[in-house]
N, C-alpha and C positions, 0 to 999 in steps of 0.2 A: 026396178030398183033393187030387189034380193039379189039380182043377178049382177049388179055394181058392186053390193056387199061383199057377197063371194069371190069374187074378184080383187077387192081391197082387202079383204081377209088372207088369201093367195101369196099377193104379192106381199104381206105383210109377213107372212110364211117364210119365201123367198129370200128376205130382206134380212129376218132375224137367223137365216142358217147359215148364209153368206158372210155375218158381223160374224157369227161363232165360228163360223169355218177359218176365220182370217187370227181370231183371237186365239183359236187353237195351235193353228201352225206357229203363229207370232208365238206362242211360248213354247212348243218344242222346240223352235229356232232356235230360242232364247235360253235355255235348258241345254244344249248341244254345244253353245256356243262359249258359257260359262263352265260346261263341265272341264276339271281339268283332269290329266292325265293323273292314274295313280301312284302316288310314293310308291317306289319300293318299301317293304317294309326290311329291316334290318333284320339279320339274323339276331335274337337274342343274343345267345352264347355262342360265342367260335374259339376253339381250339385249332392249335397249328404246332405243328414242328417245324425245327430247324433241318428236317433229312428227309430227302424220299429215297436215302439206302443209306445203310452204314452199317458196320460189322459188331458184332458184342460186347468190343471193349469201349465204344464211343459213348461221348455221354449224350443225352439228346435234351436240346431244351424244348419246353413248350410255351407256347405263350395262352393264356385264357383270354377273350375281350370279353368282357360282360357289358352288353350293349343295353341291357337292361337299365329302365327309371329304378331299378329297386336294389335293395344290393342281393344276392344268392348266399346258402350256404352250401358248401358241401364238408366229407367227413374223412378223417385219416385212417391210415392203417389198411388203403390200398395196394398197389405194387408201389414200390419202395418207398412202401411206409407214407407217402403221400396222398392227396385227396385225391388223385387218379391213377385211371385202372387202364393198365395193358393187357391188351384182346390180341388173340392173332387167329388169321382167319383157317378156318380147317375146311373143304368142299365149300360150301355156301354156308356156313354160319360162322359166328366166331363166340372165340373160347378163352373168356379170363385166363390168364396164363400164370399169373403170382398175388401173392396177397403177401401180407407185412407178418412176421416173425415176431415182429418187436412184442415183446410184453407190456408197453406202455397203453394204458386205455385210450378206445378211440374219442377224438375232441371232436366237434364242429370248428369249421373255419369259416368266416364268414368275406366275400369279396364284394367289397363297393358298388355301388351301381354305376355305371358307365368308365368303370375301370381295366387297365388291364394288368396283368400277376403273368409274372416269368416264373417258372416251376423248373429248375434243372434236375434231372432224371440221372443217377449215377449209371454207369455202362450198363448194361442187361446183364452180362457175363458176372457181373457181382451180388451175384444172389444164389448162392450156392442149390438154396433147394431146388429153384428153380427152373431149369434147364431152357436155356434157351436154343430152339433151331434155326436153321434157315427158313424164313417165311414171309408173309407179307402182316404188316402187324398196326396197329392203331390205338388210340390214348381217347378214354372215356373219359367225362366228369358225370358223373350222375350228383344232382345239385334238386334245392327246393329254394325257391323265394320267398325270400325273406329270412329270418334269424332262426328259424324252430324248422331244423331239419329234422326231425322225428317227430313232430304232429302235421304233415305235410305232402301232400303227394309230392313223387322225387319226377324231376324230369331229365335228360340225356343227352349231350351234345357229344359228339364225336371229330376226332384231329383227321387231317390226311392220311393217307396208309401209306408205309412207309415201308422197304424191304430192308430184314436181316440177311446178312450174306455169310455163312461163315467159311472163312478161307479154308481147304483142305491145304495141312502141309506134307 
């Protein structure tokens, strides 16, 4: 009779890892099956130009998207006097190139959340201190979310790189 028990205890064993084993896979299945593939998620902020070359006296637009729920602010009195900054690349780094003359104090500007802000950029050649070269060169926005650009970590999105060429005559 102990040895009937042991036996029915066994297969009772057998019976209950068999039910878990089935209920296990049955939710991985089920887990695999429902998983869906991931969003991409969106670039925040992107910048873009209108040029991947143009000469000194062009003017170059940029477009901001702020794909962001929130709106961003960023600040004036970058290169030309605008909330963004022309970089242009030296070896492997790059090198703010101009900053704004202007004697007007700098504002915050603040852009929309899931907006996007066309910036036209006067020629490069029209900034006297400035000097622009032949090179390859790209448009910052350094930006903070939300409205309080100055209690804020700033963060940094960057345009295409785009080359100056300047004509020898």
């Amino acid at each position: 009779m102990s040895y009937n028990m042991n036996q029915k205890g066994f297969v009772n064993l057998i019976v209950i890892g068999i039910v878990l084993a089935v209920v296990l896979a049955g939710t991985v299945g089920y887990l695999t099956l429902i998983k869906k593939s991931p969003q991409p998620t969106p670039t925040p902020v992107i910048i873009t130009t209108d040029k991947t070359e143009c000469d000194p006296e062009e003017e170059i637009t940029v477009t901001i998207k702020n794909n962001l729920d929130s709106s961003i602010t960023a600040v004036t009195m970058q290169a030309f006097c605008s909330i963004l900054r022309l970089e242009r690349q030296e070896e492997t780094d790059w090198k703010e190139i101009m900053n704004c003359a202007s004697r007007v104090p700098t504002r915050p500007v603040t852009l929309e959340s899931n907006s996007e802000t066309i910036v036209k950029l006067n020629s490069p050649s029209s900034l006297p201190f400035a000097p622009i070269s032949s090179g390859i060169y790209r448009i910052a926005l350094v930006y903070a979310i939300g409205d309080k650009y100055f209690d804020k970590e700033h963060l940094i999105s960057y345009s295409n790189e785009f080359k100056i060429k300047i004509q020898r005559k």
